[in-house]
MARVEXLO-8325 format. One line per 10 residues: number of its first residue (from 0); for each residue x, y, z of C-alpha. Coordinates in steps of 0.02 Angstrom, whole numbers, plus 32768, in hexadecimal, padded with zeros to 4 digits. Example, Ala and Ser with C-alpha at 12.3 -4.5 7.8 and 13.67 -1.06 7.14 Angstrom:
// residues 2
0> 8267:7F1F:8186 | 82AC:7FCB:8165
This chain:
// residues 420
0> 1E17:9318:9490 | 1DC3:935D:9520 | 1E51:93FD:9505 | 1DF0:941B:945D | 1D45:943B:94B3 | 1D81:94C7:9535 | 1DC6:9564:9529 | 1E7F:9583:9583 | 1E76:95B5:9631 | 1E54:9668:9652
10> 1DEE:967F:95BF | 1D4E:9697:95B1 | 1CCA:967E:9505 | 1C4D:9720:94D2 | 1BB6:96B1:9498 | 1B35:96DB:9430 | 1AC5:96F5:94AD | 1B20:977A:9511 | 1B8D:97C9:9497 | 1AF6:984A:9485
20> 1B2A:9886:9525 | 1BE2:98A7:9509 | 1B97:9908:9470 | 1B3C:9973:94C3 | 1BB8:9999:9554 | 1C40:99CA:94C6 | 1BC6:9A38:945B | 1BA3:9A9D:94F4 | 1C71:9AA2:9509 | 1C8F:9AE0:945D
30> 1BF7:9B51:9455 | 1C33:9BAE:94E7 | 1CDF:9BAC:94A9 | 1CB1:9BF6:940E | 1C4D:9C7B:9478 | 1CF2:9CB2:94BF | 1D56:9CC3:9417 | 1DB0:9C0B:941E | 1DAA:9BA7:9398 | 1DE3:9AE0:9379
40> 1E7E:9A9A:936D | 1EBD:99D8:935E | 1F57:999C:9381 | 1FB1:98F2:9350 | 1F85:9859:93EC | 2043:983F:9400 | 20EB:98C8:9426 | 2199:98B1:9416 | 21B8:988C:94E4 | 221E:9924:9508
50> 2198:998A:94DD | 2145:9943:956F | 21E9:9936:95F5 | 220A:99FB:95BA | 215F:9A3A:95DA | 20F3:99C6:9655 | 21AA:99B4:96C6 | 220A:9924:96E3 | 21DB:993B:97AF | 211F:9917:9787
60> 20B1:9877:979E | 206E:9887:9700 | 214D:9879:969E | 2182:981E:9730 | 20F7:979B:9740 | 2078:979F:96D2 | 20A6:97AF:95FE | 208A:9736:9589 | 212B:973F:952F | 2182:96DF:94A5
70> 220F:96CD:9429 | 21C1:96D0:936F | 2208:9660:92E0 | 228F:96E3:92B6 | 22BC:9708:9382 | 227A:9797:93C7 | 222C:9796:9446 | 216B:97E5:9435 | 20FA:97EF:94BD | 202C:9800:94BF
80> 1FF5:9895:950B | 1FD2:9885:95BA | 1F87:9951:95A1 | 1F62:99D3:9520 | 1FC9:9A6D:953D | 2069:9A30:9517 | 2024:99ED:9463 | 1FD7:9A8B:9455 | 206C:9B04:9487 | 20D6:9A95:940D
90> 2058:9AAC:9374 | 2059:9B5C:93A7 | 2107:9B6A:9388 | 212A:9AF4:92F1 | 20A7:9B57:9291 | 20E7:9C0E:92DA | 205A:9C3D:930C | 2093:9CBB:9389 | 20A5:9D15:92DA | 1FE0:9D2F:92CC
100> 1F72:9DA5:9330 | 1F8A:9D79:93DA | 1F4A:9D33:9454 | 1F18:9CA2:93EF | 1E89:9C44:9447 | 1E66:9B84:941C | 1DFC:9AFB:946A | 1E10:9A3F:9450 | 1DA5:999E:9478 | 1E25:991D:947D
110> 1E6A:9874:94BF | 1EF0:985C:9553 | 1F58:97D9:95A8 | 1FA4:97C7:9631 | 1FDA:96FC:9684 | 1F70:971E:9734 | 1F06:96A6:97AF | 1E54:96AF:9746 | 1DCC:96F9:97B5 | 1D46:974B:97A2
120> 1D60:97EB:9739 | 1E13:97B4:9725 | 1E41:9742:96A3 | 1EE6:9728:9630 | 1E76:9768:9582 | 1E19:980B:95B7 | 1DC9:98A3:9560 | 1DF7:9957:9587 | 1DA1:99ED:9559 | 1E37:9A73:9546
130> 1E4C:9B22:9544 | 1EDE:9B74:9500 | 1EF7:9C42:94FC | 1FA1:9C62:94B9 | 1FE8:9D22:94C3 | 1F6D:9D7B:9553 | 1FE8:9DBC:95D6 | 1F66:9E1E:963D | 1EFC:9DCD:96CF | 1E61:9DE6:9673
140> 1E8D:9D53:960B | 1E9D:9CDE:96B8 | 1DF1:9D25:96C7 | 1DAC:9CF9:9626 | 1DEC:9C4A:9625 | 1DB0:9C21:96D4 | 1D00:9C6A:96AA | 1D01:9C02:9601 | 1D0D:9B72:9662 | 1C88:9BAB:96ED
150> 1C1C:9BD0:9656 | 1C22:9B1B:961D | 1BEB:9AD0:96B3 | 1B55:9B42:96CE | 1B1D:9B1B:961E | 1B3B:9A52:964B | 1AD6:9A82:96FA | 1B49:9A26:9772 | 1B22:9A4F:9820 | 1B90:9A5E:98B3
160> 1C33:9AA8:9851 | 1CAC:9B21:98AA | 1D39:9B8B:9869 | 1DEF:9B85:98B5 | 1E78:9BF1:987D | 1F3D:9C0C:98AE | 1FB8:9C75:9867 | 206E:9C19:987A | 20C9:9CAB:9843 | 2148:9CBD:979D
170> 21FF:9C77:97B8 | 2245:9D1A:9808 | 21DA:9D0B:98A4 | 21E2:9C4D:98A2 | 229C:9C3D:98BB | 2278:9C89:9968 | 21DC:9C17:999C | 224A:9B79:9962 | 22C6:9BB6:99DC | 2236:9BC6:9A5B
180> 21FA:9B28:9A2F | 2289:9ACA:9A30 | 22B3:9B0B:9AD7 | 2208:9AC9:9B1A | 2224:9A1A:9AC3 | 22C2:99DA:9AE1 | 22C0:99C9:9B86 | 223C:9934:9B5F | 2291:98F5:9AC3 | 22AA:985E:9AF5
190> 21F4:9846:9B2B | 21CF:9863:9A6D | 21B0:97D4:9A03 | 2233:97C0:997B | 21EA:9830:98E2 | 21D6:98AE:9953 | 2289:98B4:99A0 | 22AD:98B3:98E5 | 2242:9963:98CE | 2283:99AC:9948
200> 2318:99E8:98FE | 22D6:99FB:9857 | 221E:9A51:9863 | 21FD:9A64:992B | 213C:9A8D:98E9 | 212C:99D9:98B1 | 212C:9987:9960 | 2090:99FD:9989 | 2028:9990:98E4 | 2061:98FC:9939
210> 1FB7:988E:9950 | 2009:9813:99DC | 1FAF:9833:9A71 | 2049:982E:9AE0 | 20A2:9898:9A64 | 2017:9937:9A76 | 201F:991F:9B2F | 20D6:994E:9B35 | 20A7:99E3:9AD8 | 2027:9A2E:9B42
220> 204F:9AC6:9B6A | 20CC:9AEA:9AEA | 20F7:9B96:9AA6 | 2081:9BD6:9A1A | 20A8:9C2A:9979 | 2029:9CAA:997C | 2095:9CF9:9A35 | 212E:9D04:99AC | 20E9:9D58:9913 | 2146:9DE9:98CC
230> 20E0:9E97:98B6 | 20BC:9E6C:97F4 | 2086:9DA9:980E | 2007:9E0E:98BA | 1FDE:9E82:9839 | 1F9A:9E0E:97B5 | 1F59:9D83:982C | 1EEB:9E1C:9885 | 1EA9:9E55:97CA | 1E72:9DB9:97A4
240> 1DFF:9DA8:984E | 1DCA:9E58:9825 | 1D8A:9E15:9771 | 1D46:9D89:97BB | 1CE3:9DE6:9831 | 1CAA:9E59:97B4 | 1C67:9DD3:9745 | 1BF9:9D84:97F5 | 1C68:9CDF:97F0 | 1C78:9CB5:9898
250> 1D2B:9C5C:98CB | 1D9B:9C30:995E | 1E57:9C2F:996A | 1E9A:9B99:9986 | 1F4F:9B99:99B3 | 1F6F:9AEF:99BE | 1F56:9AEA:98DB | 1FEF:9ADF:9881 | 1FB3:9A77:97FE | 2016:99D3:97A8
260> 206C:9A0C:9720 | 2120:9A77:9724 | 20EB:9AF6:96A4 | 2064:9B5E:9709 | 209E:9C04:9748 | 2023:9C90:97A8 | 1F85:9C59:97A0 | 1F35:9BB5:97AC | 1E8A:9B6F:97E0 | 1E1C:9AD4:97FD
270> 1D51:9ABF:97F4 | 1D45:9A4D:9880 | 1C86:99DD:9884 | 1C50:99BF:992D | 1BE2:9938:98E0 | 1BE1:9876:9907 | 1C7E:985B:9878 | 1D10:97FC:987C | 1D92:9889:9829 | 1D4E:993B:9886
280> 1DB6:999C:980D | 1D60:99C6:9758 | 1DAC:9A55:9721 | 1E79:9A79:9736 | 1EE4:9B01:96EB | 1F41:9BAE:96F4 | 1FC6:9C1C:96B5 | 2058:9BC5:9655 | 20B8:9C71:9619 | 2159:9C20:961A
290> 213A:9B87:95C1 | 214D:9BAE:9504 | 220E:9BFB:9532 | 2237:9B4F:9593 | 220B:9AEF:94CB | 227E:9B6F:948F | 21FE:9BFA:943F | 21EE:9CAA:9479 | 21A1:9CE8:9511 | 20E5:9CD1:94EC
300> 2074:9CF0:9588 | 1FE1:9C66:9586 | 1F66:9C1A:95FD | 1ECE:9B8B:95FA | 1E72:9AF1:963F | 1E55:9A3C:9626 | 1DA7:99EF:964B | 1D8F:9944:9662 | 1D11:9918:95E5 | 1CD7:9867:964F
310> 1CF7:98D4:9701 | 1C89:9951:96B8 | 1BF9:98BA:966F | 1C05:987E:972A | 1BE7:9919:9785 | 1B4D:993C:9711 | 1AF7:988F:9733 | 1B20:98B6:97E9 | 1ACD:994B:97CD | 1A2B:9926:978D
320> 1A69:998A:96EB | 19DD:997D:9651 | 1A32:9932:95C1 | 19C8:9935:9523 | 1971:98B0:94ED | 19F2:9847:9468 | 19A3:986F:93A3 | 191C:9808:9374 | 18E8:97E5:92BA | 1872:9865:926B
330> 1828:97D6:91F6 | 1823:971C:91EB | 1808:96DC:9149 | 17AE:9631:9145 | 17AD:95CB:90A9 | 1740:9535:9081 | 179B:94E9:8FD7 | 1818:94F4:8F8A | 1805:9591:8F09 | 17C0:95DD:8FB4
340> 1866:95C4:9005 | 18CC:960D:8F74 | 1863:96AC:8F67 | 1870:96B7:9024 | 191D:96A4:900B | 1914:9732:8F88 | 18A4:97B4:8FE6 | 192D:9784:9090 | 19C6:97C3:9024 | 1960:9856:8FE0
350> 1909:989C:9094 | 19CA:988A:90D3 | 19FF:98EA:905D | 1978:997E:9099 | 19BA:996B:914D | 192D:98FB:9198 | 1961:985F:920B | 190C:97CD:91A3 | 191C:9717:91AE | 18E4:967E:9161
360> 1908:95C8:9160 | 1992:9571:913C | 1989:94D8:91A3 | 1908:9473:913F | 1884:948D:91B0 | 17C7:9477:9192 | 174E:9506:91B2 | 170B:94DA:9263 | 17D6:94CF:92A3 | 17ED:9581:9231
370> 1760:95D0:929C | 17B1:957F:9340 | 1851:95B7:9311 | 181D:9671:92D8 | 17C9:9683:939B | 1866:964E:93EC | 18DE:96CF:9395 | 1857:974B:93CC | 182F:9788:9302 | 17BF:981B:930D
380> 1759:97DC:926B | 1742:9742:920F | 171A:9733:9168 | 16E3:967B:910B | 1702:9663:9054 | 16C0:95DD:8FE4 | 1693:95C2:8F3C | 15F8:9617:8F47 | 164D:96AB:8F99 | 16B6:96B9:8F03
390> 1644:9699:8E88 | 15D7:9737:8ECF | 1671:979E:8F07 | 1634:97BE:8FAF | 1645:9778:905B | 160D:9790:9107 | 1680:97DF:916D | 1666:97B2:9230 | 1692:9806:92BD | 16BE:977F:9357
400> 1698:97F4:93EB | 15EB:981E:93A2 | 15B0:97A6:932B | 1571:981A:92BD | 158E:9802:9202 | 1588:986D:9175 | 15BB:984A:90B9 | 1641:9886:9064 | 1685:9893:8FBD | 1712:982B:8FA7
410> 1779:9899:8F36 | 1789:994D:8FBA | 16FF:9938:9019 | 176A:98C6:90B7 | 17FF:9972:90B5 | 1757:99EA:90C0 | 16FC:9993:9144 | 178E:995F:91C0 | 17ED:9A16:91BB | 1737:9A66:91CB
């Protein structure tokens, strides 16, 4: 029974009480992604599995380790997302939407999953906020994406966040750094632990995300991608600082970023927190131009980010960030009777219907608990009706940080004096 009471490991419950902050962080995501031209998307929890092995790699933690996959009733094997570009590249294609004005430019607040050692800021449910820019070729897209994101995080006011960006080149210049690389690593393959021996012939890049301590030991002072780019990868990678600079968004390259996932090509970055949390990284993404071609679409150059929606909720507490305060009732509508209750009932559904936050009881209380319970959800005004109340068609209408009292007319007078 004791199953019954507690949610599965690596999960986590929004409750009542705080789900006023996840609102808030996610209206400031969408309101700056609708600033920028993007607008929202949703995509289905669960893929078929190869969309996942074609796209994400089959040489990463995240296909090799970490997806919750499973054979439906009729066999095939479906997997739920462990990240959002590979739903949204396949959407992209099923609905042809490389047939529209391009780029196309979508945002989604969604749900991921991925089987990993629950921490804090990483669990097996989490919430991404996603960018998506499908059809921009030219670095000032990299540009736009990355200051998107930086534009999020000043809004949400989190302190002590620094941008890193890499360019890992486009598959012409990367044959010759895997050569490089390989060259560098094999003497020490054997020092490798045994994913990484398996990467090594596959994706070289993929022992450099190793997170094994001894692993990114052996790798210090490996070759990096950015001493191998060819003239058009230096070309685009040196635009995109030059935008970046123009725009006052202040970054470092960091050579050592090559990012997770096998679909990123050219660019990628990181916001990094140097604040007291447990996962540093709140913001990951890039350049993916090569990604719609390997699910068997045209060539469709595209770029954007994931942000950890609980990484991000972490870093602003750490902060010191001002969320507002959660919505409190406008009025609280006591009753004393029962005719009082129904008409409170009455004038509830009505001022709802005018767009005012009212309440009124519906837990059998008397009017002494009512007033008790109207100060603790913090209602701005209270109004008590009785059967002299209605008799007359006026109340008093108090307001709880004052005191002061004034009557009203029951019938319009409660919508004119709250919105004045």
């Amino acid at each position: 029974m004791e199953l019954l009471t507690r949610a599965p490991r690596g999960t986590a419950d929004v409750l009542p009480g705080d789900s006023y902050k996840w609102q808030y962080a996610e209206r400031i995501m969408a309101e700056v992604a609708a600033a920028c031209g993007y607008r929202e998307m949703r995509m289905p929890v669960f893929e078929h599995t190869e969309l996942f092995q074609r796209s994400v790699g089959e040489t990463t933690d995240v296909v090799q380790k970490e997806m919750y996959t499973f054979l439906d009733k009729g066999g095939r094997s479906v997997t739920l997302r462990p990240e959002g570009t590979a739903g949204a590249a396949r959407a992209f294609l099923e609905h042809a939407l490389h047939n529209e004005t391009l780029p196309v430019k979508a945002y989604y607040l969604t749900s991921c999953y991925r089987y990993e050692k629950p921490q804090a800021g990483r669990l097996r449910e989490f919430h991404q906020f996603g960018i998506e820019c499908f059809g921009a070729a030219a670095p000032q897209a990299d540009a736009e994406v990355i200051a998107l994101a930086n534009a999020v995080i000043g809004r949400l006011e989190i302190a002590g966040v620094t941008l890193r960006i890499n360019s890992i080149g486009c598959p012409d210049c990367r044959a010759a750094y895997h050569a490089a690389l390989r060259g560098f690593l094999d003497p020490r393959r054997d020092s490798f632990c045994e994913t990484c021996r398996g990467r090594l012939e596959r994706n070289p890049m993929r022992v450099l995300d190793c997170k094994i301590p001894s692993c990114g030991q052996l790798t210090a002072g490996a070759p990096r991608m950015m001493a191998h780019l060819c003239d058009g990868c230096r070309a685009h990678f040196d635009a995109v600082c030059g935008y970046l600079e123009a725009a006052g968004i202040a970054y470092s390259i960091d050579p050592g970023i090559v990012r997770g996932l096998d679909y990123y090509t050219r660019t990628v970055f990181e916001f990094v927190s140097d604040l007291p949390i447990a996962q540093p990284v709140v913001v990951g993404g890039g350049r993916y131009d090569g990604l719609m071609q390997e699910l068997g679409g045209p060539l469709v150059p595209s770029l954007g980010f994931g942000m950890g929606i609980e990484r991000i909720l972490l870093a602003m507490e750490a902060s010191g960030a001002k969320f507002p305060d959660p919505p409190a009732p406008e009025l609280y509508l006591a009753a004393m009777g029962e005719d009082a209750l129904r008409a409170c009932f009455a004038m509830a559904v009505t001022l709802r219907e005018k767009g005012l936050r009212v309440e009124c009881d519906t837990a059998g209380r008397g009017l002494k608990a009512q007033m008790k319970y109207a100060d603790k959800i913090g209602a701005r005004y209270v109004m008590v009706v009785g059967g002299d109340e209605l008799a007359a068609g006026k109340a008093k209408l108090k307001e709880m940080a004052s005191g002061e009292e004034r009557e009203v007319v029951l019938d319009g007078g409660i919508i004119r004096e709250l919105r004045n």
